[in-house]
MARVO-506638 format. One line per 10 residues: for each residue x, y, z of C-alpha. Coordinates in steps of 0.001 Angstrom, whole numbers. Example, Ala and Ser with C-alpha at 12.3 -4.5 7.8 and 13.67 -1.06 7.14 Angstrom:
REM residues 2
12300/-4500/7800  13670/-1060/7140
END
This chain:
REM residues 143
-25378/20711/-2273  -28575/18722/-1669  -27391/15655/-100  -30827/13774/-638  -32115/12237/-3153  -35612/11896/-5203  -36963/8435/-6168  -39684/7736/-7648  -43062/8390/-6091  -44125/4528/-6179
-41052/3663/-4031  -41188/6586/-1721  -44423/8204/-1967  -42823/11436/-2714  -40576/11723/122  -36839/12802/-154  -34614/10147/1174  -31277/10715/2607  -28194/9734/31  -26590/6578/1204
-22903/7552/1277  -21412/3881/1353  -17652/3989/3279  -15325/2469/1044  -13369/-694/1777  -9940/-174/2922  -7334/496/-124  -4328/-2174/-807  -1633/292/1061  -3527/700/4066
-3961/-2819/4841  -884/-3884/4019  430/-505/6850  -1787/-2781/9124  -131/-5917/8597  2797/-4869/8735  2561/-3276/11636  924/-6239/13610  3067/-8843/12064  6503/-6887/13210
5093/-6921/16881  5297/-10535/16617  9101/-12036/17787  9287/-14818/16104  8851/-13449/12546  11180/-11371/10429  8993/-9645/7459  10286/-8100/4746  8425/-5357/1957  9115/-6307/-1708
7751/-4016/-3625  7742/-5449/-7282  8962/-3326/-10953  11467/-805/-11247  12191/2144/-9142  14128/5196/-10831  17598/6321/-9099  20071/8966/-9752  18904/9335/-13197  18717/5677/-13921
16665/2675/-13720  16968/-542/-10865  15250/-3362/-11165  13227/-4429/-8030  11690/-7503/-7106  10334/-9598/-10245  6401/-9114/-11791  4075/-10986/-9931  6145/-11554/-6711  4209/-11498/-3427
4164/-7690/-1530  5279/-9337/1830  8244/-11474/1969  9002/-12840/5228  10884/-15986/8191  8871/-17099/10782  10488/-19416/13368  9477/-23148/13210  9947/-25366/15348  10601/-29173/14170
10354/-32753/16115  11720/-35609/14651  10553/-38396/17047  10423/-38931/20902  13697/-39158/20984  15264/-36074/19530  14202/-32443/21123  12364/-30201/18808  14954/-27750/16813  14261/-24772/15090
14792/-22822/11811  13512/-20591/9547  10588/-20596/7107  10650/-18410/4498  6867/-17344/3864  5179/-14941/1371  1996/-12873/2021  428/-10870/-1324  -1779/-8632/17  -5098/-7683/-1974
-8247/-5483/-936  -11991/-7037/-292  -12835/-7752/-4004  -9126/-7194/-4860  -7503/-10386/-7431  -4782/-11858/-8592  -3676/-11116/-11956  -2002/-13329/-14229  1767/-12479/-13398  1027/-13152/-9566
-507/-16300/-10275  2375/-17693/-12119  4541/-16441/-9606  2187/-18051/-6686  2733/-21429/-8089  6268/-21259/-9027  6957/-20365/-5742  4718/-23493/-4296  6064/-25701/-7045  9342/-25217/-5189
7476/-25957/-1800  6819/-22022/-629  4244/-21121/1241  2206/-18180/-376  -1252/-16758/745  -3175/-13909/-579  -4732/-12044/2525  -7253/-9189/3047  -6901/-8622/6938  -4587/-8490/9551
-6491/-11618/10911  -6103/-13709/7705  -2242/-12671/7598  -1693/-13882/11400  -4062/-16895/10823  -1290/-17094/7428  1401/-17291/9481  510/-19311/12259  -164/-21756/9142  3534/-21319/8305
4454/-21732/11581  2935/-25074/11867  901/-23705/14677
END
């Protein structure tokens, strides 16, 4: 197979130029293997996989998480001061990552579900990277 290509002669002058093979961007699964794998590493978080639909078993049908809710569920620790006087305490805050490639979007189920779930004060953030899901969590940290 000739892996070059012909334009025309008035923006080559003839020549055969080599085909630009452009890499494509990372797919939805493999980015969320990535965050997953960096966010369990982390000690103070406790992440969760929801995969959304339904999911065939022994012949029949189960429901799974609803349409539209976020891939990652998740706790991350967080750490709370009241005043001077107290010492901090912690608990946990539930947290919600959908995960979405480079020119990847919401669509409309997710959306409602997004702001349900901040309408009830949840944190939710669509991410692209393992650096925009630790930056997400730090943010739901309160760190």
């Amino acid at each position: 197979m000739n892996k070059r290509l012909r334009l025309g002669k008035h923006e080559t002058q003839g020549r055969l130029l080599p085909l630009k093979v452009m890499p494509r961007p990372p797919s939805e699964a493999i980015i969320k293997r990535q965050i997953v794998t960096a966010l369990s590493k982390l000690p103070y978080v406790l992440l969760i996989n929801t995969p959304a639909g339904k999911a065939q078993v022994n012949g029949g049908w189960i429901q799974l998480a609803p349409k539209g809710w976020p891939d990652l569920s998740g706790l991350v620790q967080y750490k709370f001061h009241c005043n001077d006087d107290w010492s901090p305490f912690t608990f946990a805050r539930p947290f919600y990552l959908e995960i979405k490639t480079s020119v990847g979007k919401l669509h409309g189920d997710q959306e409602a579900m997004h702001d349900r779930i901040r309408q009830l004060g949840g944190f939710v953030k669509v991410v692209r990277s393992v650096s925009e899901a630790l930056d997400a969590v730090r943010e739901a940290r309160g760190t």
